[in-house]
Every structure is written in C-alpha cells, then in structure tokens.
N, C-alpha and C positions, 0 to 999 in steps of 0.2 A: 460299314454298319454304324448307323448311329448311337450314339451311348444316351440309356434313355432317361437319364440326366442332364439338362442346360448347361453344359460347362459354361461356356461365355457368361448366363447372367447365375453363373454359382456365389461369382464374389458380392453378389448384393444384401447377401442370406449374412455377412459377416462385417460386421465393422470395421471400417476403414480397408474392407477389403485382405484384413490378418484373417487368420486362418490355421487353426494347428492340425497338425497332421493326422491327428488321432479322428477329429471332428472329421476328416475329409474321409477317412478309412469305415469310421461310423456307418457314414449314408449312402454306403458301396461304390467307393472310389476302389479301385486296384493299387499297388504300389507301381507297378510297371506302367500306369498309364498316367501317376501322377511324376514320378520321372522321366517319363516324356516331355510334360508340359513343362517340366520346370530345368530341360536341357534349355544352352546358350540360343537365344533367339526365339524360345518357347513364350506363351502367354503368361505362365507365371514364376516365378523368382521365389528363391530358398534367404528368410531373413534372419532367421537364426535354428538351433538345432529344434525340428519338431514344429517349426514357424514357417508360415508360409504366405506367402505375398498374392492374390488372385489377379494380379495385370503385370502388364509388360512397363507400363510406366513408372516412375517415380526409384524409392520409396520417398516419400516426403519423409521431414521429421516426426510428423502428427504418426506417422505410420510405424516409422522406426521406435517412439515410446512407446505403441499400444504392443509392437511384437516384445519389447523388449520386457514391459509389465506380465505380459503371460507367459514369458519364459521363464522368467525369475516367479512366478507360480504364486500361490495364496500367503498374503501378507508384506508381499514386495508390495514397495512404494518408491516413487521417483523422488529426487532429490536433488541438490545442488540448481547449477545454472538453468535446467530445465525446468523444474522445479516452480524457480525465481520468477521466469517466464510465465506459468501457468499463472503464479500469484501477480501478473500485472504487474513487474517492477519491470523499470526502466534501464536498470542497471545492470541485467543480463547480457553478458555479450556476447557478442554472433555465437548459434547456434550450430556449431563445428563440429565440438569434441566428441565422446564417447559420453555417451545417456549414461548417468549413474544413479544407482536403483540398489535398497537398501532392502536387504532380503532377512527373510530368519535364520539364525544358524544351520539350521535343520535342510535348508533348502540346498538343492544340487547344484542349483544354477552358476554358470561359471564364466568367467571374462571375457570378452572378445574383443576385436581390434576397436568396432564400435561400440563397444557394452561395458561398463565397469559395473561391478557388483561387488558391494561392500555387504559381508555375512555380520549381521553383528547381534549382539542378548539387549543391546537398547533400543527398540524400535518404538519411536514415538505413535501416536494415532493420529492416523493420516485424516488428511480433510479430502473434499473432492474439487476438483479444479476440470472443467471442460470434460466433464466424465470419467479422469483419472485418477488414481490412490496419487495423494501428494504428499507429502513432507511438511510438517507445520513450518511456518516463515522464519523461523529464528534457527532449527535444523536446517532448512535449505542454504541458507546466509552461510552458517558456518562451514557448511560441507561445501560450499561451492569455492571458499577462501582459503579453505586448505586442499585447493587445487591449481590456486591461480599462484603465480609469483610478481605480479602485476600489483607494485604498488598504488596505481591511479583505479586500479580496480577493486582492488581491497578499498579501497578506502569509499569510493564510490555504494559499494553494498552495504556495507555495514551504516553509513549516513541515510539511505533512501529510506532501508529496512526498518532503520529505529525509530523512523517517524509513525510507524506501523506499530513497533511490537515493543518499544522501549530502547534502551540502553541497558538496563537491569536483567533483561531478557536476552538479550547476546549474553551479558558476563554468564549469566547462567547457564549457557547453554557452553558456551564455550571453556568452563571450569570442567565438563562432563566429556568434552572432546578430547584424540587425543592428542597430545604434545606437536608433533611431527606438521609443519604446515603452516601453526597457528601463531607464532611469533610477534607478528606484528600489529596481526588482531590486539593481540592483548596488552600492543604498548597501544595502539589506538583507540582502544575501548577501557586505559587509565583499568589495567591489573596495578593491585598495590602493590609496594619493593617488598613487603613479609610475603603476601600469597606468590609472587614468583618468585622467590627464595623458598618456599615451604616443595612449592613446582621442581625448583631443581634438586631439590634433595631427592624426594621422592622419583623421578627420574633416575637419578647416579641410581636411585637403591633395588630400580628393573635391571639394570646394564648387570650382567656378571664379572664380579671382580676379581685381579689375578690373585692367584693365590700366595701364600707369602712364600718368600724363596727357603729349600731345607737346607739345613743345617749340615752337614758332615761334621759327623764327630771327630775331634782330632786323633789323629793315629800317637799311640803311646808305646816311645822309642826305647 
C-alpha cells in the first residue's frame, strides 16, 4: 500500500535534508515506519537524538552543523573551528573534529562523539553566517584555541583574526575565558607579568586547599 505521503521527495520540505523527529511525527509519519527507514541500508539515517537525516548519502559537515544547531535547541550557537570557517578565515583547519556549539545552561543538550556542547551563563549574540547562529569572531578564535595544542595553529588564528577584530579584542575576550587551554594565547597576545600573576592567584584561590594538619594534644603523664 502506498503511504499517502512522498517519502522520497519528503526530505525537500527540510533544510539540508535535517529533520527532527517530532516534525516527521507531526505530518503523520508512524514510529515504526520511520524506523524502518532509518534501519542499516534504509533511506534515511539517525544524526543525533530526535535528528534525523532524509538520504542515504553523506552526512556532509553543512549537515552535521545544521543537526547539531537544532539539537542543542533555542539559543545554541556554533563556535570555535567551525565557526572560524563560516567567518571566511583561512586559518581553520581541516574540518574533522566534533562541531562545538554553545548552548544556554537551561538546555539538555548533551555531547557526543561528534558534538561537543559547551553549557555556559555567557553566551555572546550571535551573528548569522550562511544561514547559521554563529559565534562572534573573537568567541570563535578563542574557543577554537583552547582546543588545539597546535602551536603553529594558535598562532596562526589569533594573527589572521586580529586583523578583523583587533588585538584589544582577543585580550578581552580571552581575560572572560577560562584558564584551562589558554596559555599560550596569552603569552602571545603580550597578557602583562601583574594581570597573569593577578590570574594565578585567583586560580590557587578555585583549587580546594588541604586543610591544616590537627594537632593531638599531648598526653599528661
């Protein structure tokens, strides 16, 4: 019997072919008939929880940011090396890793092998880049360098970027990041010897300190 829906040209109705499951349940798809399709060798592929892919081909990356944007749900924005990419920089490199996408606290959205999801109370306002929520250029720079340990890479971003957004504009952004990653950023974008001394105090004074050793009263003989 025919399903008196087009499955074949369903994925046209959807950008880039994503698809969330709830949308496909909407317009009286079945569960059972949409795991069918989306068994090993079926038409369409599972890209992350509640995301859905409508072809047997790819995912391309364009594909794997747009599922990964509506997973991580209202107010996620993409970030770092992908990011970098959308803003026309040169200094992105290969586009391998895990898509990381900056969510509001509030949101459920949760990691996966391809997905990193940073929950964070600072979420800049995003600009739009080829249709997606982006990260402004001086947030993407930094989040992408406290992910590489690629010195020719760090150094690489942070030159391209400033010619764009300043030098004033990394420090700033980078005083607001945190600690963990940013190292070298900050001997390369000339942090002064008080502000990273003000840095590691404040540091020690997150770390929990042991507490001092007790005392046993002496025993009186």
């Amino acid at each position: 019997m025919r399903h008196p829906i087009d499955l074949e040209a369903l994925g046209t109705l959807f950008d880039h072919r994503v698809a969330p499951l709830a949308a496909l349940l909407h317009i009286g798809l079945t569960p059972p008939l949409i795991e069918q399709r989306c068994r090993p060798g079926g038409p369409w592929q599972r890209l992350l929880p509640g995301i859905l892919l409508l072809s047997r081909a790819g995912p391309s990356r364009t594909q794997l940011v747009h599922a990964a944007l509506m997973y991580a749900g209202e107010g996620a924005m993409l970030t770092a090396f992908d990011a970098l990419c959308l803003h026309g920089m040169k200094s992105a490199i290969p586009l391998l890793g895990p898509i990381h996408v900056l969510a509001p606290r509030r949101s459920r959205a949760m990691g996966y092998a391809a997905l990193r999801v940073e929950h964070t109370d600072r979420l800049p306002k995003p600009t739009i880049r080829r249709g997606f929520h982006t990260a402004p250029l001086e947030r993407a720079a930094i989040d992408a360098i406290r992910r590489t340990k690629s010195i020719p890479d760090t150094k690489a971003i942070l030159e391209e970027v400033s010619h764009f957004v300043g030098v004033q504009a990394l420090r700033t952004e980078l005083a607001l990041a945190p600690p963990r990653g940013t190292a070298l950023a900050r001997k390369l974008l000339g942090e002064s010897p008080a502000r990273q001394l003000e840095r590691a105090v404040l540091d020690r004074r997150r770390i929990p300190q042991p507490l001092p050793p007790t005392r046993v009263p002496a025993t009186v003989g």
